[in-house]
C-alpha positions in Angstrom: -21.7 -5.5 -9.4 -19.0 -2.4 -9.1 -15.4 -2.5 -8.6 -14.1 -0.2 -6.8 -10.4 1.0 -5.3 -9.6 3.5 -2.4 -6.2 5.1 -1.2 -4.2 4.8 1.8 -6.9 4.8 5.2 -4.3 5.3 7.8 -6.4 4.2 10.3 -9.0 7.0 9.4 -12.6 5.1 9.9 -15.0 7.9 9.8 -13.9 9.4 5.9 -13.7 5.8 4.7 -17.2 4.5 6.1 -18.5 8.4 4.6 -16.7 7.4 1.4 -18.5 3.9 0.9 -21.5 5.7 1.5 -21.3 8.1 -1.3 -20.2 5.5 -3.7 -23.1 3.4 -2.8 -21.1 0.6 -2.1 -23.1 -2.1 -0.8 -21.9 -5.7 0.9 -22.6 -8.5 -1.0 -23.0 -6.9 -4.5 -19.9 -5.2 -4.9 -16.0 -5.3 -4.8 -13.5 -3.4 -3.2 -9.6 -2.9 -3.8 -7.6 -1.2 -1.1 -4.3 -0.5 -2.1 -2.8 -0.9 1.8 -1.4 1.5 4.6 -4.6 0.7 6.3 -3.3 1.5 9.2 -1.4 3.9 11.8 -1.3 7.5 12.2 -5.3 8.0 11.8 -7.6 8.0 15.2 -8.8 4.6 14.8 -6.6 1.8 13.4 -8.6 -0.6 15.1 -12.1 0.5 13.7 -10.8 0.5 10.3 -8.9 -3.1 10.7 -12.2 -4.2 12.0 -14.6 -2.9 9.8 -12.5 -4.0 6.4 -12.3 -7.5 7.9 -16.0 -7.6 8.2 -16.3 -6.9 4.7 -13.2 -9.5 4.1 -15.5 -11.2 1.4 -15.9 -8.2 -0.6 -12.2 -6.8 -0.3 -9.0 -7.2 -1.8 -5.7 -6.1 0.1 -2.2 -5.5 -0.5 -0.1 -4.8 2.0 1.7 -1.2 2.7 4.7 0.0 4.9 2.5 0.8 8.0 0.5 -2.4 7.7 4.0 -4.2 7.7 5.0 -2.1 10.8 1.9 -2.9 12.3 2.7 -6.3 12.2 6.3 -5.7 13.2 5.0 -4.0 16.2 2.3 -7.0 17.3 5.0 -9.6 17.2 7.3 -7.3 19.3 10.0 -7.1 16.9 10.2 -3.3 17.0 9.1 -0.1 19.8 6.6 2.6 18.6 8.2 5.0 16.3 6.9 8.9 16.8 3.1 8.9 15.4 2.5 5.6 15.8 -1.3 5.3 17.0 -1.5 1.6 17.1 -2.0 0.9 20.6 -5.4 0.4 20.9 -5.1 -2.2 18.0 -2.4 -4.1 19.7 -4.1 -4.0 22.8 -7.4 -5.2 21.6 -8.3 -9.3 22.2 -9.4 -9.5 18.3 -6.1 -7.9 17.8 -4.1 -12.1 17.1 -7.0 -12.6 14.9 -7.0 -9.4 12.9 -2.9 -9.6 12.2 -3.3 -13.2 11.5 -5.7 -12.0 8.3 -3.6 -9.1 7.3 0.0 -10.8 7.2 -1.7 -12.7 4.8 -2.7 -10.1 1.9 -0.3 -9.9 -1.0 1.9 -7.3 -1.9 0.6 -7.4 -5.6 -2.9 -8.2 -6.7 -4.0 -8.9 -10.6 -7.5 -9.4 -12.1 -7.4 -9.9 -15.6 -10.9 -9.5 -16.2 -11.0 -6.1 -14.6 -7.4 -5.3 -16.5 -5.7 -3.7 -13.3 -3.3 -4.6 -10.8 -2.6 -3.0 -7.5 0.5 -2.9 -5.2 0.6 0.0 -2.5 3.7 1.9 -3.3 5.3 0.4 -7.0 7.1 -1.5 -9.1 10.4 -2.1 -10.4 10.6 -0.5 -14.0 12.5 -3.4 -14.8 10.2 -6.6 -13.7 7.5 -7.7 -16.1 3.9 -8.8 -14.2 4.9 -12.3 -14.3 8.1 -11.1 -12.6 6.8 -9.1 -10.5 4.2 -11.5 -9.1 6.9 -14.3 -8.6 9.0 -11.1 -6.6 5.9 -10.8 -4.4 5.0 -14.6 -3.5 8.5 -14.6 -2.5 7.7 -12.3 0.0 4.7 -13.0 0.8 5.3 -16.8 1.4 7.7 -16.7 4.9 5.0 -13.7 5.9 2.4 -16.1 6.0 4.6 -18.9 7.7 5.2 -20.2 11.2 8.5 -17.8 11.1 6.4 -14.5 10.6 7.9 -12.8 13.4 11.6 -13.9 12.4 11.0 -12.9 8.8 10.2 -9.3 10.1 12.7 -9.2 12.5 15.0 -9.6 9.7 13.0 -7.1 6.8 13.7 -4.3 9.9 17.7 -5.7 10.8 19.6 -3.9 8.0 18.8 -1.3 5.1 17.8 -2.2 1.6 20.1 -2.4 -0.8 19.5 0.6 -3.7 19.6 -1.7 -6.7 18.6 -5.5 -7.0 22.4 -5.7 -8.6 23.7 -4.6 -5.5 21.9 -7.7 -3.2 24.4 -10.1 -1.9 22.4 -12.2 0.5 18.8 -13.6 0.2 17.9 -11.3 3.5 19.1 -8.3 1.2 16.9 -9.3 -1.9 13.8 -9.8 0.5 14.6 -6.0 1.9 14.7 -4.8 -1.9 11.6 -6.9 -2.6 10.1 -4.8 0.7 11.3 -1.5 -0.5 10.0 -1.7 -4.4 6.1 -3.1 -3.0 5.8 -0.9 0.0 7.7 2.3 -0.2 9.0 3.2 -3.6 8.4 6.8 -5.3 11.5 7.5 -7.3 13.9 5.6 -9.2 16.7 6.3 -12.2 16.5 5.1 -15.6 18.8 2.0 -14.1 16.9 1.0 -11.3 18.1 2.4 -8.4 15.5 3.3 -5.6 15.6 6.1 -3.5 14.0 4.7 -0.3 13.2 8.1 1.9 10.0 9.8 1.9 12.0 12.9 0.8 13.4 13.6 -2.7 17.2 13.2 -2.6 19.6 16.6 -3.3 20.5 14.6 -6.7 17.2 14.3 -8.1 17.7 15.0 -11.6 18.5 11.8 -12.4 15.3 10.4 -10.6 11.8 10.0 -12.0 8.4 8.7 -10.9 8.5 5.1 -10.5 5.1 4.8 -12.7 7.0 7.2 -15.6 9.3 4.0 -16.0 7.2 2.0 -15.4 4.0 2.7 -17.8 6.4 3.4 -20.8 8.7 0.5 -20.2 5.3 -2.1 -19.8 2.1 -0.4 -22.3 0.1 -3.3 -21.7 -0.6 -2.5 -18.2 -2.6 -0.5 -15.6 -1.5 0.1 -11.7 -3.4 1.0 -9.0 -1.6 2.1 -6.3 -1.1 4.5 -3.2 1.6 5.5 -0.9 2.5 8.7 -2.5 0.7 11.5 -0.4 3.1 14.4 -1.2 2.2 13.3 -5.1 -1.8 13.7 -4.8 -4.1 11.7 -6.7 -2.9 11.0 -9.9 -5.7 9.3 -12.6 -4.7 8.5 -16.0 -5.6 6.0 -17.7 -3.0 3.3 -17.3 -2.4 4.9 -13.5 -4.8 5.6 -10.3 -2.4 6.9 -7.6 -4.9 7.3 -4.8 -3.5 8.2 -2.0 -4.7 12.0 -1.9 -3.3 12.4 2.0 -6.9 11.8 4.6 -4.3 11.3 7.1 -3.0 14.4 6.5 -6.0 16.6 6.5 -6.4 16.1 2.9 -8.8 13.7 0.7 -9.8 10.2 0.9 -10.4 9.1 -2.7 -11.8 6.3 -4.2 -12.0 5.2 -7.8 -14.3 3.1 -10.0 -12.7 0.4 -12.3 -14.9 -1.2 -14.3 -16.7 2.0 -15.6 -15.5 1.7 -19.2 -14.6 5.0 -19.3 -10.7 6.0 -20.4 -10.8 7.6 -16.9 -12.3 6.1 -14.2 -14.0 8.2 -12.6 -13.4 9.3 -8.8 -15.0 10.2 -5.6 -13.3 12.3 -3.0 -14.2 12.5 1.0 -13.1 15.5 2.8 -10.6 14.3 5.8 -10.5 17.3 8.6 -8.7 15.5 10.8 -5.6 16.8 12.1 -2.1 15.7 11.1 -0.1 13.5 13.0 2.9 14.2 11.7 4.5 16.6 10.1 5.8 15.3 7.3 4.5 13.1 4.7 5.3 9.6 4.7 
C-alpha cells in the first residue's frame, strides 16, 4: 500500500485521472491525500467531485477556499464571482449528495503513522497540532450541522480580522479560523495574516507562513497547497503542492511513505487555458 498526496485540482479532471495513472495508483490498495481547492475554475468541477467521491474510501480531504465557495454557492448564500465554473456542478441532481460529503472534510488532517499533516492553505505560526486541530473541529463542527447554510452565510458577512488578538466576537474568531486553514500565504513574526492573494506594498515584514511555521514547530511535516504563484515547494518537513494545473501549469503529486528525506514527486502537464488572470 502507497500514500500518496496531490495539489490543488480546480476542477481539472483530465490531468488528475493522467496523474493517478502514472503513479500507479490503484483503488483498493492505496491511499490518497488531497490537500483541497478541488474545485472551480478548471473545465469540470463536476467530474472531478464525482470521480474523488467514487474513490471516497481511498481518499482523505481537507477543505480549501473554492471548495468552501462552492458550498456557499449550492446553499445560495452568495452569486458567481468572475471565473466561477461551477454551474454544471450545482446544476447536477447528485449535486445535494456530493456537497453533503464535502462540507464534511476537515480543514486539518493528521496521521501519525505516516508522520504528516495536511491543511490546504496553512497554519498559524503560533498554534501547536493539538491547537491547531481543536481550531479546526471548531470550524468544522457548525459546517457539518443542520445550520450549514447559516454558518457560511456568516464566514462571507464581514472580513477577517488580521490577528486572532484582534477577534472580538465568536463570528470573528470562526473568520480568522477560515482565513489561517484556507487562504493564508504570508504572515509577520507576530501573527498577523495578510489575507489577499497579492503580496501587500509592506512586505518586508512578511514571511512564508511555513518559514514560521517549520522553525517555530521541528517536530512536524505539512502538506499543503493553495499557493500557486509559490510553485511546488518539497523539503523535507514541507510539500507545497500546488504547482498551478489550473493555470496552465503542473499538477503534482507526491509520495509519503517512501522513506526517502524527500519524497519523491510526479508532475502532469496541465495545457489547459487559464481562467483567470491572476492567481488565486
Amino acid at each position: 500500500m502507497a500514500l500518496y498526496a496531490i495539489g490543488d485540482l480546480q476542477g481539472c479532471l483530465n490531468p488528475f485521472e493522467a496523474l493517478l495513472e502514472r503513479i500507479g495508483f490503484r483503488k483498493g490498495r492505496d491511499r490518497l491525500w488531497l490537500a483541497g481547492d478541488l474545485v472551480n475554475r478548471g473545465p469540470d468541477s463536476l467530474g472531478v467531485l464525482r470521480s474523488v467521491y467514487a474513490l471516497r474510501g481511498e481518499v482523505q480531504v481537507v477543505l480549501g477556499n473554492h471548495d468552501l465557495y462552492c458550498l456557499a454557492r449550492a446553499a445560495g448564500v452568495l452569486e458567481a464571482k468572475d471565473g466561477d465554473t461551477l454551474s454544471p456542478l450545482l446544476a447536477a441532481p447528485d449535486g445535494p449528495e456530493l456537497f453533503d460529503w464535502l462540507r464534511r472534510q476537515p480543514f486539518l488532517h493528521e496521521d501519525g503513522s505516516a508522520g504528516w499533516c495536511m491543511v490546504h492553505a496553512g497554519l498559524h505560526p503560533d498554534w501547536d497540532l493539538e491547537l491547531a486541530r481543536r481550531h479546526a473541529e471548531s470550524l468544522s463542527a457548525p459546517l457539518r450541522g443542520p445550520g450549514w447554510r447559516e454558518f457560511l452565510a456568516m464566514l462571507w458577512g464581514g472580513p477577517a480580522p488580521a490577528r486572532w488578538e484582534d477577534c472580538g466576537s465568536e463570528e470573528e474568531r470562526q473568520r480568522f479560523r477560515a482565513g489561517v486553514f484556507t487562504r493564508t500565504r504570508l504572515v509577520t513574526a507576530d501573527g498577523r495574516f495578510h489575507w489577499p492573494a497579492k503580496p501587500p506594498q509592506e512586505s518586508s515584514s512578511y514571511q512564508p507562513w511555513h518559514a514560521l511555521y517549520l522553525a517555530r514547530h521541528p517536530g512536524v511535516r505539512v502538506v499543503c497547497g493553495h499557493w500557486a504563484a509559490q510553485g511546488l515547494v518539497r523539503q523535507e518537513r514541507l510539500l507545497a503542492l500546488d504547482s498551478g494545473c489550473v493555470w496552465g501549469k503542473q499538477l503534482s503529486a507526491a509520495r509519503l511513505d517512501s522513506g526517502a528525506a524527500l519524497a519523491p514527486v510526479w508532475q502532469q502537464a496541465c495545457p489547459q487555458a487559464a481562467a483567470m488572470k491572476d492567481e488565486g
